[in-house]
C-alpha positions in Angstrom: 10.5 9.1 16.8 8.9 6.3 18.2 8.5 2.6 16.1 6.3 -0.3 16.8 7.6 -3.4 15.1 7.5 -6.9 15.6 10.4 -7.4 12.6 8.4 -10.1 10.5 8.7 -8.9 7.5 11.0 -9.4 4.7 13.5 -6.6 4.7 12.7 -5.0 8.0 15.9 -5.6 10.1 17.6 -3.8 7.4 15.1 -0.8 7.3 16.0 -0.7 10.8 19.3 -0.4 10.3 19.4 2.1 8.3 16.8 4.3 9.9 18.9 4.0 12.8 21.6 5.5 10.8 19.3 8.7 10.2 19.7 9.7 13.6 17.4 9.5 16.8 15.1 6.1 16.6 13.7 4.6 19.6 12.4 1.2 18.4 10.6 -1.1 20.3 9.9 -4.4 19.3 6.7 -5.9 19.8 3.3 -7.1 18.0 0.0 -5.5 17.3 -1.8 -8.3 18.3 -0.2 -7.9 22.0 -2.5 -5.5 23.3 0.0 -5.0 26.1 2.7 -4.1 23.5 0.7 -2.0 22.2 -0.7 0.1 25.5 3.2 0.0 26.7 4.5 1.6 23.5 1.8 4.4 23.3 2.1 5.2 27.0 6.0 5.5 26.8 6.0 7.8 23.3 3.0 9.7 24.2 2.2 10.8 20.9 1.1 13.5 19.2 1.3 12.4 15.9 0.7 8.5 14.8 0.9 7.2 11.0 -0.7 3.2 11.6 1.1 1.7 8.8 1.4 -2.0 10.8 -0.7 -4.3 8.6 -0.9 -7.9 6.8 -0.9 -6.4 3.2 -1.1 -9.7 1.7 -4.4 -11.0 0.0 -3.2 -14.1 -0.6 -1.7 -14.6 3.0 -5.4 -13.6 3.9 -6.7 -16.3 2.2 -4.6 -19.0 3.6 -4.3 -17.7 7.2 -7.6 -15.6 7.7 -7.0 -15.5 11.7 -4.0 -14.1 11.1 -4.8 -11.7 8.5 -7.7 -10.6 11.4 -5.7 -10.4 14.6 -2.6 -8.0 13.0 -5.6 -5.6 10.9 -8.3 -5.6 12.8 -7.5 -6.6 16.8 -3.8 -4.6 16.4 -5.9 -1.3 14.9 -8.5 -1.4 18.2 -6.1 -2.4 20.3 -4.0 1.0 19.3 -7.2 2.9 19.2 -7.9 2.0 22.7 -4.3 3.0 23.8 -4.9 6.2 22.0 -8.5 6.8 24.0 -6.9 5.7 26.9 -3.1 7.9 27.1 -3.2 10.0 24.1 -6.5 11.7 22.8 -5.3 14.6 21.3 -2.6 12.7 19.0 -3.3 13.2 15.4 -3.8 9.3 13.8 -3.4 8.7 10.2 -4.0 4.6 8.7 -2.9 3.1 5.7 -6.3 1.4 4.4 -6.3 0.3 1.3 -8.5 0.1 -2.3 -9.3 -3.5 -1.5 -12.5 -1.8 0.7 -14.3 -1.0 -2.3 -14.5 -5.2 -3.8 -14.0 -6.6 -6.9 -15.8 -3.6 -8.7 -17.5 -5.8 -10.9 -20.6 -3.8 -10.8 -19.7 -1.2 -13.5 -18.8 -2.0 -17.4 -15.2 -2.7 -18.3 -13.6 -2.4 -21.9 -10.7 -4.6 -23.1 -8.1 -2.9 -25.1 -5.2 -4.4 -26.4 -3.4 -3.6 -23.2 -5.5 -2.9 -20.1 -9.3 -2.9 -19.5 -10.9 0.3 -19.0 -13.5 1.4 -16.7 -15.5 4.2 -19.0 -17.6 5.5 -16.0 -14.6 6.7 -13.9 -12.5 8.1 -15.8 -10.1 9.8 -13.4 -10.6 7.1 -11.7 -12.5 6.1 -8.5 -13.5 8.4 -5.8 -14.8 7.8 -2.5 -18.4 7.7 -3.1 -18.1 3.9 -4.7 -20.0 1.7 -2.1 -17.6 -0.4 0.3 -17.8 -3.9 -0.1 -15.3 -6.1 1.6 -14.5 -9.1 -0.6 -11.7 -11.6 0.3 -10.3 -11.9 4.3 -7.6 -9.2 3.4 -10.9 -6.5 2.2 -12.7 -7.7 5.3 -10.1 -7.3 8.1 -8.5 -3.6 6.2 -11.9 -2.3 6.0 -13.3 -3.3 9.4 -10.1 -1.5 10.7 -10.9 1.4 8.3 -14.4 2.1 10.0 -12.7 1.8 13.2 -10.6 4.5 12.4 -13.4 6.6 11.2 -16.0 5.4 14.2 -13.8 6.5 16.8 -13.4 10.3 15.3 -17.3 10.4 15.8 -17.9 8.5 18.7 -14.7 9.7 20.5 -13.3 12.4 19.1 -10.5 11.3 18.0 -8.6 13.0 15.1 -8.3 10.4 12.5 -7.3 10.5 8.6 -7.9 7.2 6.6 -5.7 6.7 3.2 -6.9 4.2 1.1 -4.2 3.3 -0.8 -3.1 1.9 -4.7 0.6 0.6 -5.3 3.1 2.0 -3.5 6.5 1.5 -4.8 10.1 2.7 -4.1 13.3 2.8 -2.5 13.5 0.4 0.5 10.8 -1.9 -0.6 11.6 -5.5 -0.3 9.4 -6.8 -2.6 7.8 -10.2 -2.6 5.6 -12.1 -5.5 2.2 -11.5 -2.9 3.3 -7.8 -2.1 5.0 -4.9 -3.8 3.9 -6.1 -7.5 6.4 -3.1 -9.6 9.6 -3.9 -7.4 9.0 -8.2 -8.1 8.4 -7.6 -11.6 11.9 -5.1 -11.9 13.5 -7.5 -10.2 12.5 -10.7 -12.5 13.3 -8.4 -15.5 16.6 -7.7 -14.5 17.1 -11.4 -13.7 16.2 -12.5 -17.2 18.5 -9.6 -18.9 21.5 -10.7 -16.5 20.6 -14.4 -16.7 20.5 -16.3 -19.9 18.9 -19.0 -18.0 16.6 -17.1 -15.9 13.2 -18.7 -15.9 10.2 -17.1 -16.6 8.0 -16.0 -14.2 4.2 -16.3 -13.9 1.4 -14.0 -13.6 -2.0 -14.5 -12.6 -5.0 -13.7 -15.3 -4.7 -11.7 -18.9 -2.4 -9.0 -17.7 -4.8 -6.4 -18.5 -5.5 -5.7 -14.8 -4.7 -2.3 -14.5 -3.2 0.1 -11.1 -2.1 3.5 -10.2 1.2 3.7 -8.9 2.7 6.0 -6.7 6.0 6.9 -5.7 6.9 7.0 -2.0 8.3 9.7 -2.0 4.7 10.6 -2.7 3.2 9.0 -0.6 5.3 10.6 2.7 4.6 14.0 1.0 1.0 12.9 1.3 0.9 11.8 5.3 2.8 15.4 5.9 0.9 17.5 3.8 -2.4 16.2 5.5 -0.9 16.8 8.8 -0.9 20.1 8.3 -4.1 20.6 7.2 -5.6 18.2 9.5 -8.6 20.5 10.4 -9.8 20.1 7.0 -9.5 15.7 6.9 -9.8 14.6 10.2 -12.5 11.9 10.5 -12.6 11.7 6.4 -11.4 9.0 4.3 -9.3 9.8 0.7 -8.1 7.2 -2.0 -4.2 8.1 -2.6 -3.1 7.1 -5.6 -1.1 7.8 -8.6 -4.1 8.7 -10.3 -4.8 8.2 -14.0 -1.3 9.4 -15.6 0.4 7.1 -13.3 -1.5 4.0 -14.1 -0.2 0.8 -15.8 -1.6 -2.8 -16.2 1.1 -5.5 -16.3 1.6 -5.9 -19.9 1.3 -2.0 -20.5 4.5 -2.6 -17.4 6.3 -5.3 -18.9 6.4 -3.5 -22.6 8.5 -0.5 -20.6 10.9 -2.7 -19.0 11.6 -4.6 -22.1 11.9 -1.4 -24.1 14.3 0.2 -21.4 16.2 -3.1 -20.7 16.1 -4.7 -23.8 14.7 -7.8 -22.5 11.5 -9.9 -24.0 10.6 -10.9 -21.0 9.0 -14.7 -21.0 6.4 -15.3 -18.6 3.6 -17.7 -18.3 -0.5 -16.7 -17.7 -2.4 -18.7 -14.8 -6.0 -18.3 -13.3 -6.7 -14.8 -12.5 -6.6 -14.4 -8.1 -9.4 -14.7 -6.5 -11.1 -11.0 -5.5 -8.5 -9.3 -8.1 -9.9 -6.2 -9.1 -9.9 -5.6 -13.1 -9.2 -2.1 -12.5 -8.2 0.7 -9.9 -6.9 4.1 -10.3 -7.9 6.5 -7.9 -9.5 9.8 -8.1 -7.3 11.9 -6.4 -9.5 15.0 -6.1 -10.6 15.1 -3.0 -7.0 14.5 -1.4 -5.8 18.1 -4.0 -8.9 19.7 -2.6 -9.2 19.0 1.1 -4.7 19.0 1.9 -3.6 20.3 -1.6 -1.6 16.9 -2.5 -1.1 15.6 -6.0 1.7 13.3 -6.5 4.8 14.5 -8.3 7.0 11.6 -9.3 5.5 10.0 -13.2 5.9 6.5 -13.2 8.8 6.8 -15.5 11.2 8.3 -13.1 9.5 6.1 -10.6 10.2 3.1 -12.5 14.4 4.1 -13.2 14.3 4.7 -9.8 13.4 1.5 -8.3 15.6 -0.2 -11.4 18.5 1.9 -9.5 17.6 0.3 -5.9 17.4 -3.2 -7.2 20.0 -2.9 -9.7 22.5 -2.1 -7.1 21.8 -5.3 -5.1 19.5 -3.9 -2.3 17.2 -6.7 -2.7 19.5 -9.0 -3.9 17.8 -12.2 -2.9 14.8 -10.9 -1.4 12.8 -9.7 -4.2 12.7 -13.1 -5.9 
């Protein structure tokens, strides 16, 4: 197995590390936005199969540093896709997109419960047919790389599988404040139960926002089911989720992990962030239909789990 990285990101020297110690890894270190790096690492592996999950995944680095956010999504996904057309045409290609491609949905009718807002029209959540509408540098630069992905299966033939993911969470995630929203809030949970002086934390709008999370676990079963039932999904695109049983807002989230850790956690409210959608939970069908994939891991066990990877000191000064 073959492994692009440029090592910028929080927590990736040790995922190296211990992917190394899983057996045979040949890593090469480079950038996406190095076309060169790119063309040299798909010419050496010659791949047949290729899961893009290189990205900026922040919105709010997106906002501060849009040229950034566009050279790693959307130059680093052409430049592979050229190295692909160019030394490898028959390797199967599946991209991490994401649910940001779809905008700030504010064109359907929310309800406010006491906990989460509520779409009425969706209510498995929503599928594929919702009109794309890049909001926000982060929506613009994901879903320009998105239609590459799907462009060059009908313009090239090129076997490619866009996933348009919710929150993942799990094992191994180094999880910052702007990414990786279940692990952060474990982790200040367990800092205020462990801490009498912990401070509080704050979060941005009422709370009520609400997401389907998903296990990664999951989410690897996902890539490999799809794999093998690529002649049914290549050149499609499917929103991988959770899906409605595994979705949570924040207070809905911060209510468990009080309950389980006997905590009342103290945090503060602040302006909701700009292009933050009220509501996502995706409609899994199409994913059960097309590959037969549903996830299997409830947020509950999900949630113990990642208490286990960040109670034990993984991301001991990283998740903060």
């Amino acid at each position: 197995m073959t492994v692009l990285d440029n090592l910028s990101r929080t927590g990736s020297t040790e995922n190296l590390a211990w992917l190394r110690t899983l057996g045979l890894l040949d890593f090469r270190c480079g950038d996406m936005r190095c076309r060169d790096d790119v063309e040299a690492a798909v010419r050496h592996a010659a791949p047949e199969v290729v899961f893009h999950v290189a990205g900026q995944v922040a919105m709010t680095t997106s906002l501060a540093h849009p040229r950034l956010d566009f050279e790693v999504n959307v130059s680093g996904t052409l430049h592979l896709l050229e190295a692909l057309r160019a030394f490898a045409p028959d390797a199967k290609v599946f991209f991490s997109s994401t649910n940001k491609v779809y905008g700030d949905l504010e064109q359907f009718p929310y309800e406010e419960t006491s906990t989460r807002y509520v779409c009425p029209r969706y209510p498995q959540g929503f599928d594929e047919q919702v009109p794309l509408d890049f909001r926000s540098p982060y929506g613009c630069s994901k879903g320009a790389a998105d239609q590459y992905m799907l462009d060059y299966y009908r313009q090239y033939g090129l076997r490619t599988v866009v996933f348009r993911h919710s929150s993942v969470y799990g094992g191994r995630q180094f999880s910052t404040a702007d990414q990786g929203w279940i692990g952060w809030f474990v982790d200040q949970a367990l800092r205020q139960r462990n801490k009498r002086d912990a401070a509080a934390f704050s979060i941005s709008g009422t709370g009520k926002q609400v997401r389907d999370v998903l296990f990664i676990s999951d989410l690897v079963a996902c890539y490999f089911q799809a794999l093998g039932k690529l002649e049914h999904c290549a050149g499609e695109a499917f929103n991988i989720g959770g899906g409605q049983s595994n979705s949570l807002s924040l207070l809905e989230l911060f209510e468990w992990l009080g309950t389980r850790l006997g905590v009342d956690l103290r945090y503060s409210r602040g302006p909701a962030r700009s292009s933050d959608q009220k509501v996502f939970v995706a409609d899994i069908s199409k994913a059960k239909e097309r590959f037969d994939w549903t996830p299997r891991v409830d947020y509950v066990a999900g949630l113990e789990s990642m208490i286990g990877w960040v109670e034990a000191g993984k991301g001991e000064g990283r998740n903060a």
